[in-house]
C-alpha positions, 0 to 999 in steps of 0.5 A: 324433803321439800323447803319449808314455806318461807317466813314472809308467807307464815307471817302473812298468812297468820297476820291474815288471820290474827289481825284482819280476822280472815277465816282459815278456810279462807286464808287457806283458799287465798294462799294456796295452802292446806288448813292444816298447815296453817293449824299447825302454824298456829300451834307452834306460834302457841307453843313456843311464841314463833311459828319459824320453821323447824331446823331442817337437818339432812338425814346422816350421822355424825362423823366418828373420825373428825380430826382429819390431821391425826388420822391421816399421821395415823394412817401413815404410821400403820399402812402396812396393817389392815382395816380391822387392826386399825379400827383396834388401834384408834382411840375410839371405838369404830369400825374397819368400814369406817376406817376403809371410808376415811381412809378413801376420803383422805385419799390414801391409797395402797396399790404397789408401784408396778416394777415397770414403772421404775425399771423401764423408760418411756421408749421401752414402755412404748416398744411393749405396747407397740408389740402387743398391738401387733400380737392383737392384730395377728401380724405374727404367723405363729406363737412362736415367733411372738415369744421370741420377739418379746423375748428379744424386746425383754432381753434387749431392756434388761440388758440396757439395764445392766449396761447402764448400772456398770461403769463404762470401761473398767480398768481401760481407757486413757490415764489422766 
């Protein structure tokens, strides 16, 4: 939808006509504008006593969710349930789409920790990586031995894991 005509040029094209008896036809011609938007000028100016623009309001809805603090403490306190029994347990009558909206626009968001993130440091996660680099580009001669590497690469980080969570020398070592 375009911008309406400013009011500095409404109000000099209708003091044009009203004042200096200029002729639509010609007013028209001179502004560079169609007769009937003048006509049109004219009639709201009988019609409500000014000839401003109408509100231009864009097209869309009101917002069903507008306390943006309370949904996101909701939201929080039901994660674990879906869309739809959310939309049933809001105060208001919305729909599961409308809660998958807001849900985006608060930035909630359900994905699970991967448990590589939290078992594995940053040289293992590098160590994987670099192994299925090497698979892509076919250093291996055979499927075989690239199971058994990665098998190794496996064990050898599940091992540091174990080794990490036991107490060094149990029962051992120098009396204080």
């Amino acid at each position: 939808m375009p911008a309406p005509y400013s009011y500095d040029l409404r109000q000099k094209v209708i003091n044009a006509i009203e004042l200096y008896g200029m002729s639509k036809t010609k007013a028209s011609q001179f502004f560079h504008l169609s007769r009937n938007t003048i006509n049109l000028w004219l009639q709201r100016k009988e019609h409500t006593g000014d000839f401003l623009p109408k509100p231009n309001r864009p097209p869309g809805h009101n917002h069903q969710i507008t306390d943006w603090h309370k949904f996101k403490a909701f939201a929080q306190e039901h994660s674990h349930q879906t869309s739809a029994q959310m939309a049933q347990l809001w105060d208001d009558d919305i729909s599961p789409r409308t809660i998958s909206r807001t849900l985006k626009k608060i930035g909630f968001t359900r994905k699970k920790l991967t448990a590589t993130k939290n078992v594995i440091s940053n040289s293992e996660r590098r160590l994987l990586l670099r192994f299925n680099i090497w698979s892509r580009k076919g250093w291996f001669t055979s499927m075989k031995l690239a199971s058994i590497v990665k098998t190794r690469i496996i064990l050898m980080v599940t091992a540091r894991k174990d080794n990490a969570s036991m107490p060094s020398n149990p029962g051992r070592g120098r009396a204080g």
